[in-house]
Steps between C-alpha positions, in 0.01 A plus 500: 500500500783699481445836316737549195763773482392796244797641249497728237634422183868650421673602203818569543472783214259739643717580785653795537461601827368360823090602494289485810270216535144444611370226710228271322244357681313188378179357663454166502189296527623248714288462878822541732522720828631860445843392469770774322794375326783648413824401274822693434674438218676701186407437114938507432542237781844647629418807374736751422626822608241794531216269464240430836337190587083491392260386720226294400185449718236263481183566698251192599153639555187342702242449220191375612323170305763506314721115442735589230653173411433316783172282419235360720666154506823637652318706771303237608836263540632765694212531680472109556883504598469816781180286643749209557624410838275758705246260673193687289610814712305346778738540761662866362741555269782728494393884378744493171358173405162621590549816284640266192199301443251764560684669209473212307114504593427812359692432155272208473174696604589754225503268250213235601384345188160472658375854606128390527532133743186448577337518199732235413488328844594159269877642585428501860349168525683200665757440699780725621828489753594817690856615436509790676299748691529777772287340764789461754452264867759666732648550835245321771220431227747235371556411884164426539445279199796273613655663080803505667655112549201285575266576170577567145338633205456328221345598128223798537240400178210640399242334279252712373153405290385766293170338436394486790716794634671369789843494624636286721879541672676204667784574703710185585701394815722239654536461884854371534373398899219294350713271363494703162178549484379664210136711471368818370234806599248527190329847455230505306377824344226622182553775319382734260607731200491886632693613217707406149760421745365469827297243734352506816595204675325397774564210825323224529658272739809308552572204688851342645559079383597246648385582884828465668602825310208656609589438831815692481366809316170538673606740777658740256251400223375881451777575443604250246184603292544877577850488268337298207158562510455690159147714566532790302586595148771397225643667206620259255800703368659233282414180371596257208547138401711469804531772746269729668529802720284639763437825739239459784348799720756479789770561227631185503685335173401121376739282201389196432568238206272278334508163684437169340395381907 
């Protein structure tokens, strides 16, 4: 991505005398942070006596919705490859890495290929598999849930029937003190189109299998469904063939990837 050094053409004829020279300027339409670059060099190489160096600067600018040459495909491997490695974001991620993705997000957004979801809600349907999102379970919430060394998370999925407009979110877990027992809470929700990118979602209710992992959750179970219960609205911000992209009404971020689950 490095931006290529600008020099003027010389002919060794038309010099007589040393002339002063201009800086150029050249935007580019490449989606980088404001980043200035600047090269010294002379058009003589060593050059000789009575002559001054030229400076050439190249300025980067911020253009909005604007990809230059990098295409969908790469942005979304980018996207897939910052996702990797950070637990879904459930349990916080560093600010950098935070501030990496949700740049990534937005590139994506601007160039959904499906402004209008729900009037194709076929792209929606199925299954999906959260990658990422900015619901976080810290500090004594993660205490309380026994997240820290006695329960893990497993896949987050969420299978959704557009006929009959329901949504349902399974969150799985193992219980390494249960003899690695594995289980999962199941929220069930409906919801309905509010705009050309927009449902209402509403809860229905959720449940905790088998019983023994019931057992452990059900004193902090409120608080369990309080982080994923997902009463409220979405904005479908991005979807295709295989990835789709979400804002809810607490300003929280979903990725998710198509599942074959």
């Amino acid at each position: 991505m490095a931006a290529k050094l600008l020099q003027p053409p010389f002919q060794a004829s038309h010099v007589i005398a040393p002339k002063p020279r201009t800086t150029k300027m050249v935007k580019t339409q490449r989606f980088l942070p404001d980043t200035y670059l600047m090269s010294k060099s002379t058009i003589f190489g060593d050059f000789p006596s009575g002559f001054t160096p030229i400076y050439t600067t190249k300025v980067t600018e911020q253009s909005s919705g604007i990809v230059g040459d990098e295409t969908l495909a790469q942005i979304k491997t980018e996207l897939f490859q910052a996702v990797q490695g950070v637990n879904r974001g459930i349990f916080g991620i560093p600010s950098g890495k935070k501030s990496e993705i949700e740049g990534l997000v937005k590139l994506l957004e601007s160039q959904n290929p499906t402004p209008n979801p729900t009037v194709k809600l076929e792209k929606v349907g199925g299954s999906w598999k959260l990658l990422y999102s900015t619901i976080t379970i810290l500090g004594s919430k993660r205490t309380k849930l026994g997240l820290r060394d006695f329960i893990s998370l497993g896949d987050f999925l969420q299978i959704i029937d557009v006929a009959k407009g329901k949504a349902v979110n399974v969150i799985k877990f193992s219980a390494k003190g249960l003899n690695l027992l594995n289980g999962q809470l199941t929220v069930e929700a409906s919801f309905k189109i509010a705009s050309k990118s927009r449902v209402e979602i509403n809860y229905d209710k959720s449940s905790i299998t088998p019983a023994q992992l019931m057992n452990v959750f059900r004193k902090n179970y409120e608080l369990l469904l309080g982080i994923f219960n997902p009463q409220g609205w979405l904005e479908i911000t991005y979807v295709d063939d295989d990835i789709r992209i979400g804002r809810d009404d607490k300003g929280n971020i979903f990725i998710l990837e198509r599942s074959r689950e």
